[in-house]
N, C-alpha and C positions, 0 to 999 in steps of 0.2 A: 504494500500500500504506500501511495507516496507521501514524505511528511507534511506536505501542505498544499492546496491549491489555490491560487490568483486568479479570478473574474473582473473582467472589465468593463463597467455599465458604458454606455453610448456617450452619456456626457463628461468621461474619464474617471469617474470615481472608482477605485480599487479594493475587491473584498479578497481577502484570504482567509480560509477557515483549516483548519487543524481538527483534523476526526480523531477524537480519544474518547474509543468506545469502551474501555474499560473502566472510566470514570465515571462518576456519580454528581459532578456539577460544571462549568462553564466559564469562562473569561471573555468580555465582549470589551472592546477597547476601539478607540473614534482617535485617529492621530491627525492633526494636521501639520502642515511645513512651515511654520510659520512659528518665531520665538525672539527673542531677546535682541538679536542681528539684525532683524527685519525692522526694528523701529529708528526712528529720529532723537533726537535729544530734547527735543522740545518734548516729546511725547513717552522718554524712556519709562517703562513699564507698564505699557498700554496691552499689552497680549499677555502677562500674566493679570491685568485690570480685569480686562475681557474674560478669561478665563473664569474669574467669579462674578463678574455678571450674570452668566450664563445659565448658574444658578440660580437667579433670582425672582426666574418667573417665565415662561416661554408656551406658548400655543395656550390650548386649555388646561394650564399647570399654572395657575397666579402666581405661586412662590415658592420659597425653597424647601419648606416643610411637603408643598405638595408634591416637588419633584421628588426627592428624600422617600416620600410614604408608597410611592408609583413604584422607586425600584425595591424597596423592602418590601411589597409584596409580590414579585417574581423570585425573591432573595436573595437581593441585591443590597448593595452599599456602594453608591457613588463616588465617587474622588475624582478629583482633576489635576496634572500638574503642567508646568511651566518650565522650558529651557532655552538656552541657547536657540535655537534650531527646530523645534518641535510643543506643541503644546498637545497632551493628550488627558482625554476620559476614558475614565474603566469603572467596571463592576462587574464583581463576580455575580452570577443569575442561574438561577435552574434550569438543567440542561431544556425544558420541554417549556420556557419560557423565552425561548432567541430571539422569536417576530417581536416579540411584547418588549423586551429590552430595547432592540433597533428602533421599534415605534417610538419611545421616549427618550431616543438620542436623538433622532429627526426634529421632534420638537425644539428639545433645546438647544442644539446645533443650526439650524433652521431657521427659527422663527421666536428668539431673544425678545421679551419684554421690557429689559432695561430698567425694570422696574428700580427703586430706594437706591442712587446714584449715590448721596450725599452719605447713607449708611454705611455701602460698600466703601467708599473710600477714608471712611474714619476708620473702617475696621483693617485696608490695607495700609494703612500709615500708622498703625500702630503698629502691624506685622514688621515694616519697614526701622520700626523703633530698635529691634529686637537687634539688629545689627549696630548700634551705636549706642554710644557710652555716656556716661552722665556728661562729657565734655562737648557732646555729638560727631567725636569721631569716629570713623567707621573702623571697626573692630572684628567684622569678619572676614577669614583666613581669606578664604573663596574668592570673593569679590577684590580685594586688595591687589590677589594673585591674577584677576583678569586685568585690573587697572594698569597691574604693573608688566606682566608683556602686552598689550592691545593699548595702549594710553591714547585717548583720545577718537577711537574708535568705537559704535556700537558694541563689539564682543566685550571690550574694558567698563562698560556703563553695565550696573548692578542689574539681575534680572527684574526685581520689584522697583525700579526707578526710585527719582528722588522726592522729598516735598515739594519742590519745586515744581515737576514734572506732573508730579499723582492730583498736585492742584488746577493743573492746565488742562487735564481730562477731561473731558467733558461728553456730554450726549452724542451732538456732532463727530468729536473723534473715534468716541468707541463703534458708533454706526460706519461710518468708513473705516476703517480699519476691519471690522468684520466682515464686511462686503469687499474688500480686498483681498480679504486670506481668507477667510471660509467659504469656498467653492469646491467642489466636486473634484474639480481638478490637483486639488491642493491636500485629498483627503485620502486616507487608506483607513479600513475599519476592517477589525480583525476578530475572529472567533475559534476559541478551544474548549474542546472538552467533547461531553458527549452529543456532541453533535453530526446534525448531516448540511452538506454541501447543500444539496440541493434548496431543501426549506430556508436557511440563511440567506442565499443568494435571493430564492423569491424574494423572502419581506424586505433586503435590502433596495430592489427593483422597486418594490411597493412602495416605499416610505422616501426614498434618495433618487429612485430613477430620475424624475421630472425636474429634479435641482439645476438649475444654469449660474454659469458664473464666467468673469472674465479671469484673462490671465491673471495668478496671484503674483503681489510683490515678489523682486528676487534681494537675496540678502549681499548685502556689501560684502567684496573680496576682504578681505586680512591684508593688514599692511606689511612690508615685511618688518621682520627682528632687530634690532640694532644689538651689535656685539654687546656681552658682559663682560661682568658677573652685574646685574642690577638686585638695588636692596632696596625696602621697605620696612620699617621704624616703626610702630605705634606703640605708642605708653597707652595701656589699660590696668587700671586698679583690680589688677585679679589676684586670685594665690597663683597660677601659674604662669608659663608663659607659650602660648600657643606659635607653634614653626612649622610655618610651609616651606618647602623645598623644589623648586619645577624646573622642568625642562623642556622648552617648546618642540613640538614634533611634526609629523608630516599631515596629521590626521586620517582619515579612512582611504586617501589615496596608496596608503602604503600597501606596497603588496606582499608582506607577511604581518596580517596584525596579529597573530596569535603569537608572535615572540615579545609582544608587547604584555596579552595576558600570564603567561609565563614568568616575565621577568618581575610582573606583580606579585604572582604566588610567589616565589624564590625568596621575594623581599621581605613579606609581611605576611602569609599564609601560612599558621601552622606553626605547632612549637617548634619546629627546626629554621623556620624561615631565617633567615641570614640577620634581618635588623631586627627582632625579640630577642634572637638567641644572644647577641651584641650587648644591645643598650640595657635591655631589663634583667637576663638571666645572668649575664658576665658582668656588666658593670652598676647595675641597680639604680639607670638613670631614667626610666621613664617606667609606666605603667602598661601601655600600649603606642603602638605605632604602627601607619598603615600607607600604603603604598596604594596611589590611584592612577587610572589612566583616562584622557578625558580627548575623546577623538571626533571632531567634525569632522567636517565637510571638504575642508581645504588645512584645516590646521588643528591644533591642540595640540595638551601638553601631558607628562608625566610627573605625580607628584608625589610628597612623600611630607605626612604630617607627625607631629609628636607634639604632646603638652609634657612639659618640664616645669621640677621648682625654677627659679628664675637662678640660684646658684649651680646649676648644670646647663645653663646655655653653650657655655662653652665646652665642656666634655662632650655634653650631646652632639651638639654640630660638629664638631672633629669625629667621634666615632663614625657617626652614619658618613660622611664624606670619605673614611677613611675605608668601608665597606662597600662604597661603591669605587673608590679606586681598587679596592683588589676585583672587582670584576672586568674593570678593563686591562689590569696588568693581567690575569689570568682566568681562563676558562671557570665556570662553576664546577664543583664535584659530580661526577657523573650521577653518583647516589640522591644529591638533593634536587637534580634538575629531576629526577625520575620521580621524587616525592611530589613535585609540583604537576608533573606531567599527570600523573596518576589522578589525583587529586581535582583536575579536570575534567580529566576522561569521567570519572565518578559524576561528577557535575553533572555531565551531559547525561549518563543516565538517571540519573533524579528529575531531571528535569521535564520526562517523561509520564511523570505522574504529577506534575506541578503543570496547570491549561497556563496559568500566571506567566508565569517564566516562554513556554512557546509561542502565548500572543503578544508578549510584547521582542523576541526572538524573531519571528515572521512579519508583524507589525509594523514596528520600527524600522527593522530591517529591509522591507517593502519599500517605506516610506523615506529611507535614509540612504536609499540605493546600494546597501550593503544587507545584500541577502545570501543568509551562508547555511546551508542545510549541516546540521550534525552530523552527515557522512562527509562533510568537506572539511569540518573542524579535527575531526577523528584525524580522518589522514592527516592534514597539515601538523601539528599538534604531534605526532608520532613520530615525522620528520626534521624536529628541533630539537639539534645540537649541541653540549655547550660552544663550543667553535663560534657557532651563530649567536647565540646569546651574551658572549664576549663582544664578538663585530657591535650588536646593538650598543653594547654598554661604550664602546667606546664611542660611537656615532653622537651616543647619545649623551652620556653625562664629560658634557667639556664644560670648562670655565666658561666662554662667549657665549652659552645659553645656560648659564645658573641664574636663577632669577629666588629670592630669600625672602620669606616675609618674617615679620617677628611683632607677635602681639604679645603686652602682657609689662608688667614691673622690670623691665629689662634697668641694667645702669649702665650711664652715658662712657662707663670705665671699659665697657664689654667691646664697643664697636671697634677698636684699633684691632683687636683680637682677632674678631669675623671679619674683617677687611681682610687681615694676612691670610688666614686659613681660607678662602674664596681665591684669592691673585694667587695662591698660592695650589690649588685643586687644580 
């Protein structure tokens, strides 16, 4: 049986559905292409604005309680989220309730009420608070780290924009902006579980077919990188002090991304992973630490976060720097690259009984023009080397792309320190 199948309505809209007949419930999920990149600055955080609008009342659904009670009684629970690059809706639903879920995505994806404006945005600029400090500086890791490689472009402005921005929103923009990116063309809507192809596809016809729309916005290229090592500084009154670590990368043009998930496990997967076994187990300098990898369209990066007391800044930062030089001096051990490898492989079959995980796998993946079926992962993934995983590391972790954030009680004593250990990496 094949793992997934793509239909394509008349007016471009795209369904894939995922048959897992072994299951006992479903994943229905409404992606669009349109995120954080696609807006202006005058307007930044208007597509995750929009995204709770959405909730707030749409067709014969006044408001958010009614949409909310629509899918908890197919056995559903709604959420919506916001990126870069994509905004999507999901809820899990009973496999023998698909039409009835589709029918109340149409609504609200469709035909938006717009209704308590001035609510909705008191309640996202409180969200927005959460990232800033009594001083109002911004204090999260995240956002600093896009500021600080993208400066001055869309990707580098916060996905919830600013007070500024969340005040300039208005009726007018959010109706054009939705009438921009939410078209047919712009959408892929995905289903797993115990489902059939056939009856999905109906209701999808039924409920989406007659949708028109023009072409959706396209998102600004990425500018390029200018050499480092680039840092960023925030004093927060915290007990600890929160350290991002990135390195800009190709994004999903690359043609082996799975030595990128690889190199994640290796790092931060697992008590043997290289940075636990380092920082926490060997030298008692952090509690956890996590390696991430964050891949568009044309760019992204790879990151590596730790929270430290603020008197192991400096041990920490040397350790972890000092562990990824030994990856580009020397291959990994054949034994932990296989821990990490395995440990995938595992993934992929879990994943098999999680509908969650393969509709937004097919999905996204549809939708992000990186569609990878788990026989393509398997292979690729079997065929990585350390040899290869060296090559990345060296590609990858150079001084001219180290970019540092450091939030938290740092002292003005430390920075001579992380100057040399960076010019010095």
């Amino acid at each position: 049986m094949p793992e997934y199948h793509v239909d394509t309505l008349a007016n471009g809209l795209r369904l894939v559905t995922i048959e897992m007949p072994h299951l006992h419930n479903a994943e229905l999920i409404c992606y669009f292409g349109t995120g954080g990149r696609h807006e202006s600055a005058e307007f930044a955080g208007i597509s995750h604005f929009l995204e709770h609008m959405l909730f707030r009342g749409a067709g014969h659904y006044p408001n958010s309680s009614a949409i909310e009670r629509a899918f908890e009684a197919i056995g559903g629970a709604v959420n919506a989220s916001t990126d870069t690059e994509s905004t999507c809706y999901h809820s899990r639903i009973h496999p023998t309730q698909a039409a009835k879920g589709i029918e109340i995505f149409a609504e609200m994806l469709r035909n938006p009420l717009f209704n308590d404006l001035e609510i909705e945005r008191r309640i996202i600029i409180e969200e927005a608070r959460e990232d800033f400090n009594e001083q109002g500086a911004q204090t999260n890791p995240d956002n600093l780290m896009a500021t600080l490689l993208w400066p001055e472009q869309p990707l580098g402005m916060p996905l919830i924009g600013s007070d500024r921005s969340l005040e300039a929103i208005d009726l007018t923009a959010l109706r054009n902006f939705h009438r921009q990116n939410y078209m047919p063309q712009n959408t892929v809507i995905a289903c797993s579980g115990a489902i059939k192809r056939s009856s999905v596809l109906s209701a999808v016809e039924t409920f989406f077919g007659d949708w028109q729309g023009d072409e959706p916005l396209r998102a600004k290229e990425a500018l390029p990188h200018h050499p480092g090592p680039h840092q960023q500084w925030t004093l927060d009154s915290d007990s600890q002090i929160n350290l991002q670590i990135a390195f800009p990368m190709a994004g999903r043009s690359d043609p082996h991304p799975l030595r990128f998930s690889l190199l994640r496990r290796l790092l931060s997967w697992g008590g043997s992973a290289l940075l636990p076994q380092r920082l926490r187990e060997e030298c008692g300098l952090t509690y956890a630490v996590e390696a991430n990898c964050s891949m568009l369209s044309d760019t992204g990066y790879f990151s590596i976060d730790l929270a430290i007391a603020p008197k192991n800044l400096i041990p920490a930062l040397k350790e972890t720097l000092d562990v990824l030089h030994r990856l580009r001096e020397k291959p990994p051990e054949t034994a932990a690259l296989e821990a990490a490898r395995t440990s995938y492989l595992y993934d992929i079959e879990f994943s098999l009984d999680q509908p969650e995980a393969m509709t937004v796998r097919y999905g996204w993946g549809l939708q992000a023009d990186c569609l990878r079926t788990l026989e393509q992962d398997r292979e690729e993934v079997q065929h990585i080397e350390p040899v290869q995983i060296q090559k990345l590391c060296r590609e990858l972790f150079t001084k001219e792309q180290l970019h540092l954030v450091i939030v938290g009680p740092w002292d003005i004593n430390q920075r001579p320190a992380v100057d040399k250990m960076l010019q010095g990496f």
